[in-house]
N, C-alpha and C positions, 0 to 999 in steps of 0.2 A: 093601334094607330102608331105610326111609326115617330121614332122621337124627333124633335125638332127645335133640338137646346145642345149645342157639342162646346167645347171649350176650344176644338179648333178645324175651321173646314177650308179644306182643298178644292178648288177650282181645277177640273181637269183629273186626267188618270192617264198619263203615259209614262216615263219614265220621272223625270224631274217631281212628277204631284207624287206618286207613291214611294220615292226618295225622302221626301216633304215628310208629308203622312208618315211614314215610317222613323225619322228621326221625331217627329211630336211627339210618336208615342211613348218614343225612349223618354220622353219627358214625365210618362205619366198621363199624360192627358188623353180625355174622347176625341176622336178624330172621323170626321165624314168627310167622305172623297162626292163629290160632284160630276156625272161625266156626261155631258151630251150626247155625244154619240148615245145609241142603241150597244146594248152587251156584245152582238153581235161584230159588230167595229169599234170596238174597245180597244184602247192603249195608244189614243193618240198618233201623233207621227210615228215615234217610236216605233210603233208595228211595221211601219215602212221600211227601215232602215235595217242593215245588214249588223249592227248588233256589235260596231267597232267601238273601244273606245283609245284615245288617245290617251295613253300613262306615261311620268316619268318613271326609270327605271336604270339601277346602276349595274345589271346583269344578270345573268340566267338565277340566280336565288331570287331576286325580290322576284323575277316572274314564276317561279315554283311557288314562292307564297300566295300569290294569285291565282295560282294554276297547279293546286298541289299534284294533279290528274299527271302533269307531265312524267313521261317516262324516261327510264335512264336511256332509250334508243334514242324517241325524238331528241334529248339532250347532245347525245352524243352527235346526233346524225344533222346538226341545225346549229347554223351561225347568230344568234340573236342578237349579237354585236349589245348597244348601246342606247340608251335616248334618256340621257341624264338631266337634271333639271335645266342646265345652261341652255340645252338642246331647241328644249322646247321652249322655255324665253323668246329664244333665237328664231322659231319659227313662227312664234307668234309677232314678234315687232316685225319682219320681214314682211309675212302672206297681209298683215294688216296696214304695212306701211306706216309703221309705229303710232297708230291712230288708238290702238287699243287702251283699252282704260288700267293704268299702271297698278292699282289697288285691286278691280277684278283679276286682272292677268293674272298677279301676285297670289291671291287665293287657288284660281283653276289651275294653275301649275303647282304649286308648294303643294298641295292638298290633292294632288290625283291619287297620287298612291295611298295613300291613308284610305279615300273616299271608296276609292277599287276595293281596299281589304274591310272595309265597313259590310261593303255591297256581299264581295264573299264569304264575309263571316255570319249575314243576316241567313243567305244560303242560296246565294244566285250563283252558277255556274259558270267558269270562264276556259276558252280554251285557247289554240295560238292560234293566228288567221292563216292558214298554211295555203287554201285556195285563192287567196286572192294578193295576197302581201309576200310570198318569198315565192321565190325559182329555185330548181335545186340545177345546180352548175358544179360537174365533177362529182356528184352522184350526196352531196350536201344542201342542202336548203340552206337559202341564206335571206333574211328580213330586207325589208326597204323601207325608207318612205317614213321610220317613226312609226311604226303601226304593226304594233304584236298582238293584241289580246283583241277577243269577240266574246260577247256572252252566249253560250252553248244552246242554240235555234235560232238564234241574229234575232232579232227585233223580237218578233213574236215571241221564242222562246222565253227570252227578257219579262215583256212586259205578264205573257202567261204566268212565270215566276214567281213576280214582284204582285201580281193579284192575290196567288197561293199566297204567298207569306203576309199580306195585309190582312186576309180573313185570318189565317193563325194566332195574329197579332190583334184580333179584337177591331180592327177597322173597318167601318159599314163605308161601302160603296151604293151606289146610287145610279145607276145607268137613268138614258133617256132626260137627266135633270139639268135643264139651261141654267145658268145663274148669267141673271139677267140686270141686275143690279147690286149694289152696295147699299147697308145700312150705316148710315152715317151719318151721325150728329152734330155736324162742324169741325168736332176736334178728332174722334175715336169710330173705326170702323168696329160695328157690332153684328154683324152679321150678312145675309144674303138675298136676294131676292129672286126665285126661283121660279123658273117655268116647265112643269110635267105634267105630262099628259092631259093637254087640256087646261089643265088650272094654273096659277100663279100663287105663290104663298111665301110667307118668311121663316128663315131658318133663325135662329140664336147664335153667335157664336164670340168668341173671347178676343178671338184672334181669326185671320182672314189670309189665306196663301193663296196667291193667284197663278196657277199654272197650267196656265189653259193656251199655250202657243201664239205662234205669229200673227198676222192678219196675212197670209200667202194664197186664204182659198178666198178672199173677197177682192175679186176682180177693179169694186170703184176703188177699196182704197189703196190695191197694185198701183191701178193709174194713177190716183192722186199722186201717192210718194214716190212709187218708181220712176212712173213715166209711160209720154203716150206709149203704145203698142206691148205693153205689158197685161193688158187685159186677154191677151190672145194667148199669153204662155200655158200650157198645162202646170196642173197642180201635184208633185211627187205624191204626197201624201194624201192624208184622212181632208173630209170635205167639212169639217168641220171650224179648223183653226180661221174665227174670219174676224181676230181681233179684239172679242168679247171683253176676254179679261183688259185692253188695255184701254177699250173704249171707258170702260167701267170705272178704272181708277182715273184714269184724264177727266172724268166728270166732275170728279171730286177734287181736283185739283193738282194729282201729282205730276210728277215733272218728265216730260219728254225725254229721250237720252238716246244716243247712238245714232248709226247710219242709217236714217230714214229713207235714204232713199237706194238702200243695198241690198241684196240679197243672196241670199245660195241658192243658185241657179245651174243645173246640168243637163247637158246631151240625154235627151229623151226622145224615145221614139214616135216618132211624128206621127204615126194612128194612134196613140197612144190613146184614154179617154181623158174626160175635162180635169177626172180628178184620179186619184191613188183607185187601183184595183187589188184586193187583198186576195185576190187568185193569184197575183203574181209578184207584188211586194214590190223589191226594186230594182225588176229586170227590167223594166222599160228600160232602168239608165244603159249606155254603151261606153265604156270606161277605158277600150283600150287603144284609144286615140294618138296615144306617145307614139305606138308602134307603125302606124302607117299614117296616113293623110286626110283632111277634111277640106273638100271643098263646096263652093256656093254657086250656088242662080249661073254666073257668067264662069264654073267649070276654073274659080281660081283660089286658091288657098287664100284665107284669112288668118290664122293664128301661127304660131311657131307651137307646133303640138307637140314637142321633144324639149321646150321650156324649164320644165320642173318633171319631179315625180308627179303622176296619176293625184295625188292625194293632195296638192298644194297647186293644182290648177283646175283641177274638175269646177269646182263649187262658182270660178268663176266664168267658164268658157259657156255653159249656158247663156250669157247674158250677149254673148259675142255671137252665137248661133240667131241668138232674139235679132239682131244689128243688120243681120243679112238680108236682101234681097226675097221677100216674102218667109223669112224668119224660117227658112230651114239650110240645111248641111247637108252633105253624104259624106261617110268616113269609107276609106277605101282602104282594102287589105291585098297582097296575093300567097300563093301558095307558102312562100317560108313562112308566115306571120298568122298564118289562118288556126295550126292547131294550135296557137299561144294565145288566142281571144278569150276573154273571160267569160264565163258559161252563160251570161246574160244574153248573148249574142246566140244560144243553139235553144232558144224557149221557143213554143209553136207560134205566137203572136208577134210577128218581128216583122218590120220595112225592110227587103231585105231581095237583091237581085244579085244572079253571079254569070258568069262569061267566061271563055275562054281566050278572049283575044281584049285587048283594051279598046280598039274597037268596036265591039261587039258592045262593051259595057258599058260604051259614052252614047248610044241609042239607049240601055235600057233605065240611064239615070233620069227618072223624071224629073222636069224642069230644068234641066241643067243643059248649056250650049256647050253640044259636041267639041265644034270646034274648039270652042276654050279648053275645054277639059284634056282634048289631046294636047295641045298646044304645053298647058301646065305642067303635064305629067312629061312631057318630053323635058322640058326644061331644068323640072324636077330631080329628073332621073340623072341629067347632064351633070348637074351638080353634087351627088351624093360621096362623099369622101369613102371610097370602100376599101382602103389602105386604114381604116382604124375596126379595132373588131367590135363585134353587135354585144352588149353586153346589159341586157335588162333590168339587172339588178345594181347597178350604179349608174348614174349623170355620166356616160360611154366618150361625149366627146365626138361620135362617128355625127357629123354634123352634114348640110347642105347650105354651100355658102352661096354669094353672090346672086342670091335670090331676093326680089322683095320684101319677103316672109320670109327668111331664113327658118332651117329648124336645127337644132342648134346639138342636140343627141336624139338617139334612136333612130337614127336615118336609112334605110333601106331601101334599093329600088324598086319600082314597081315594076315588076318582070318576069314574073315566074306565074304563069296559069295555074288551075283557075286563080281568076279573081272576083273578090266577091266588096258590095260594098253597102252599107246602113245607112237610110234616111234619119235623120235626128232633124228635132225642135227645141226649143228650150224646156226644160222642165224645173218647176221652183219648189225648192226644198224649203225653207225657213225664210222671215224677213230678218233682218239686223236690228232695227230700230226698237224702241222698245219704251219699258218702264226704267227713270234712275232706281238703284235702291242700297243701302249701304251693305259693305261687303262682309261688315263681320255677324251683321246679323240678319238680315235678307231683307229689313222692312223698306218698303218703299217711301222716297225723298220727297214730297212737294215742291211745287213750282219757287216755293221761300227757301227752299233746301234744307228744308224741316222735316223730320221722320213724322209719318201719317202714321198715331197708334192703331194698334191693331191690325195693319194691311202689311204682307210681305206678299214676293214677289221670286221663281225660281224659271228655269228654262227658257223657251223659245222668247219671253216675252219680254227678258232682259236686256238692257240696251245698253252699249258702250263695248262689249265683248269684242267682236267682229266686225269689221270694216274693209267694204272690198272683194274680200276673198275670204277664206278658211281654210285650215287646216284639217283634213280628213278623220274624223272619228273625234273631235273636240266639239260637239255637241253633244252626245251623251253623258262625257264627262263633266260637261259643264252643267248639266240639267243634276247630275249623282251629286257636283260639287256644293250646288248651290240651292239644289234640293233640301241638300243635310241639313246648309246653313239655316236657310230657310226655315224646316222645321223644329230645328232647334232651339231657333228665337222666338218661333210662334207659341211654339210650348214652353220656354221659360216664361214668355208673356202673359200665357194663361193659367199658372200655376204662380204668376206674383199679384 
């Protein structure tokens, strides 16, 4: 009969639980990981995602310590420039509108690099994101955006990894097991209350880490805290994340925290299904919207899609997609711009019509008034600055003024056949809001703002991080960062 007494159990198994689980064990301590899901859809969001994380880094050495793999050509042949701690500060008070919480922030940045060389020294693999984060201009790659390092198979390979190394490590996992409650005595979380296969039963445990994600796949509590017409977004990920862990601790008393009513939200493709398909991960998303135009229902741009990098507007234009006129887009491209699409866009399962004339292609945009759409793109095109050059890999400057919607870089006309263009909807990545919990040791705060013994708290389900918007690949690292923390505390806790 399988044991049912651990000194510390993990809610959840995606990246941030088996970060968790894995810093306990450095502790010493038994460690059971919990996973809903079936084995089969295993590793949480995480499996969805592309496998970025966001590090500080003071140049091409700290990234060889992370990436001992790099070679003297890639070195030689690749501009990796910078993204030093100030960097990323910078980009968190900005994308958050300095909402972010100044003691978390302070951890996920100071502690990226440390956390990265944690992860590769456990024995996960990292390489540079060459497909999707640099251009080569002048026969050089060159980085953008703050964003070098992927773990080596993106998500998957990640989370597959990080399963190997927990068995190696003496960690029992548990697939198909709900934890459906908390054991708690008033003062002291002591364990879990579990629902498998059929039955319900109680776990023992010393200490309590809850990382089991956002509430992004439960539609009532979308609407309660997002808002009406959020019950209709599709879901990025796993069908799982639907609040568990923070319904669970909120029972018990602890304290709400962060933007309840925000999320990371992107451009998904409007057949998409209700929730994450692990046949295809996260190609539904369409990410290269800087480069040409997105328009709506009445055939007219809503956003300045030339704004920011890809990385520092995605997470929130989904929500502006949601805003629109029966809550869909079409991103339009033409011939110069079409081989520069990111491979997400050439999958077999795609919204996806093309033309030879912009005529031809304002009949085949469904829902969308012709008229308007010419109308747009004529106006569009009048204003595009083409006395600045197209330059992808920096904020170019080549803008389109005196527009309503200005867009501000990457401006290019739309003039050269074919053209081709992408229905998108919203699709939601993570919620913001979350559990409080203190920073140095993961345990979660009470509504008194008192630490609840025995209850910590790492990933999706933490609140005060992110507000608004996000920075591109600072969810993984914040799940490794706070993961550590997390199980670090859980296992001192259960070894005092």
């Amino acid at each position: 009969m399988a044991a049912n007494k651990f000194d510390v159990i993990v809610a959840g198994a995606g990246n941030a639980a088996f970060c968790a689980a894995m810093a306990a064990r450095e502790k010493g301590a038994s460690v059971l990981v919990l996973e809903r899901a079936p084995e089969e859809e295993n590793g949480g969001n995480s499996r969805f995602t592309a496998g970025a994380f966001r590090v500080a880094y003071d140049g091409v050495d700290d990234l060889k310590a992370l990436m001992p793999d790099l070679t003297d050509d890639e070195i030689a042949n690749t501009d990796f420039g910078t993204y030093n701690t100030d960097q990323f500060f910078d980009d968190m008070f900005r994308i958050t509108r300095f909402r972010t919480d100044p003691e978390l922030c302070e951890r996920l940045v100071r502690r990226s690099a440390d956390s990265l060389k944690w992860l590769q020294e456990k024995g996960v693999r990292f390489v540079p994101i060459f497909g999707r984060q640099a251009y080569k201009i002048d026969g050089r790659f060159k980085f953008w955006g703050g964003l070098t390092v992927e773990a080596w198979g993106g998500g998957p390979g990640l989370v597959d990894r990080q399963t190997e190394l927990a068995a190696k490590l003496g960690i029992e996992v548990r697939y198909g097991a709900r934890v459906v409650g908390l054991a708690f005595d008033g003062h002291t979380v002591t364990g879990v209350r579990v629902k498998s296969g059929g039955e319900i039963y109680d776990i023992q445990g010393k200490a309590v880490i809850l990382a089991s994600g956002g509430f992004q796949s439960n539609p009532e509590w979308r609407t309660r805290y997002l808002g009406p017409g959020w019950e209709i977004a599709k879901v990025r990920g796993t069908r799982f994340n639907s609040g568990d862990g923070i319904r669970m601790a909120l029972d018990i008393g602890a304290s709400p925290y962060g933007n309840w009513s925000g999320c990371h939200a992107v451009g998904w493709d409007y057949n998409a299904p209700e929730f994450g398909d692990l046949t295809v991960g996260d190609n539904f998303q369409k990410h290269s919207y800087p480069w040409g135009i997105m328009v709506n229902a009445h055939g007219k741009r809503f956003v300045d899609e030339g704004a920011d990098f890809r990385n520092y507007t995605y997470a929130k234009y989904g929500r502006e997609v949601l805003n629109q006129p029966d809550q869909f887009a079409w991103q339009v491209f033409d011939a110069k711009i079409i081989p520069m699409l990111r491979d997400e866009y050439r999958i077999r399962r795609v919204t996806k019509v093309s033309a030879n004339t912009l005529e031809e292609l304002a009949g085949k945009l469904e829902g969308v008034d012709p008229k308007g759409f010419l109308a747009e793109i004529a106006a569009y095109n009048d204003a595009v600055d083409t006395d600045t050059p197209f330059d992808p890999n920096v904020k170019d400057g080549r803008a389109a003024h005196g527009l309503a919607v200005p867009k501000s870089n990457w401006a290019n006309k739309l003039d050269e056949p074919p053209f081709e263009a992408y229905q998108i909807t919203c699709g939601v990545t993570f919620t913001f809001g979350g559990l409080r919990i203190d920073p140095d040791s993961g345990q979660v705060i009470d509504s008194d703002l008192a630490p609840i013994p025995g209850l910590y708290a790492a990933g999706e389900l933490v609140g005060g991080i992110f507000y608004f918007n996000y920075p591109g690949g600072t969810g993984l690292m914040s799940g490794t960062v706070f993961g550590r923390i997390a199980g670090a505390g859980a296992g001192e806790a259960a070894d005092g």
